[in-house]
N, C-alpha and C positions, 0 to 999 in steps of 0.2 A: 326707317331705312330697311330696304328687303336688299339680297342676297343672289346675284345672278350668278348662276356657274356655268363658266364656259365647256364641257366633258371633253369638245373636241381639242381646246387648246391646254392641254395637260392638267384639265380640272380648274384655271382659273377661276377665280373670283372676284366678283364687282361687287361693291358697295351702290346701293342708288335709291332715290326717293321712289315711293310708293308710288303707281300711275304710269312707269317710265315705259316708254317706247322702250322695244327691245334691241332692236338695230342702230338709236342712237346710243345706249348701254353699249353697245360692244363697239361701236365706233371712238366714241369716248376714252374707255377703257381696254382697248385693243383687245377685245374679245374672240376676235376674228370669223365673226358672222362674213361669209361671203357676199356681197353686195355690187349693183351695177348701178340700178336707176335709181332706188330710196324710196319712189312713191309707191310701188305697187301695180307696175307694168312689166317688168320682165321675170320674176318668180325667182330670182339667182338665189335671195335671202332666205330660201324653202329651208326650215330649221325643224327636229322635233322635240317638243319638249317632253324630259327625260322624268323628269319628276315636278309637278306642281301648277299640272295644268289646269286645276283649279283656279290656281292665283292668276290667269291670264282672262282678258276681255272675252267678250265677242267676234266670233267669227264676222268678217268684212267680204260683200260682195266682189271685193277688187282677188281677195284669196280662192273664194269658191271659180275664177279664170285659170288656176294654175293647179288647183289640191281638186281630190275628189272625198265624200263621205267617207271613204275608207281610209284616206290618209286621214283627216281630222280624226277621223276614231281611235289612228295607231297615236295620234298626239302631232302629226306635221301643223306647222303654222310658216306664215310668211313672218320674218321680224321686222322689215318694213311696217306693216298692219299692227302688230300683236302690242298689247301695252300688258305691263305687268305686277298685280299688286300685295306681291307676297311672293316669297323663294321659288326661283326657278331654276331646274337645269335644264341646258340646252345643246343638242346637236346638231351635226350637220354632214352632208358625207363629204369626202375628201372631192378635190378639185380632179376634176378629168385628167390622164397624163397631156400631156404637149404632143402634139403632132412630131415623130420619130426620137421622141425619147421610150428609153427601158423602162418598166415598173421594177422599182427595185424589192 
């Protein structure tokens, strides 16, 4: 079993089989990856990982639509795409505010 830490949701952590999809990890485990489509069309699931991006796959042609060389370098991945097999932590930035609310 490897170890996903969610940084953006108070440091949670998953438990999960070696190989796992990252976005099913946090949908499972309400890890709270933001997500729309799933398959890797609309880029919502843009995460980066914070430590252990060794432990992650292959970049996927459907990521290089949305990330550029320099985010992959900074560690952005989509977790739609990313499978993971060994300890990761992951971010993500906060949700846009809502049209006429305050930032608190």
């Amino acid at each position: 079993m490897i170890t996903v830490t969610f940084v953006t949701n108070d440091n949670k952590a998953a438990q999960a089989p070696e190989n796992s999809n990252l976005l099913r990890v946090s949908l499972r485990e309400k890890g709270g990856i933001p997500f729309k489509c799933g398959g890797g069309l609309c880029g919502t699931c843009k995460c980066r990982i914070e430590q252990g991006i060794e432990n992650t796959d292959a970049v996927k042609p459907r990521e290089r639509k949305h990330l550029t060389e320099e985010q992959f370098a900074e560690g952005w991945r989509m977790a739609c795409q990313t499978f993971v097999n060994g300890d990761v932590s992951v971010s993500w930035p906060p949700p846009p505010p809502k049209p006429g609310s305050t930032p608190a």
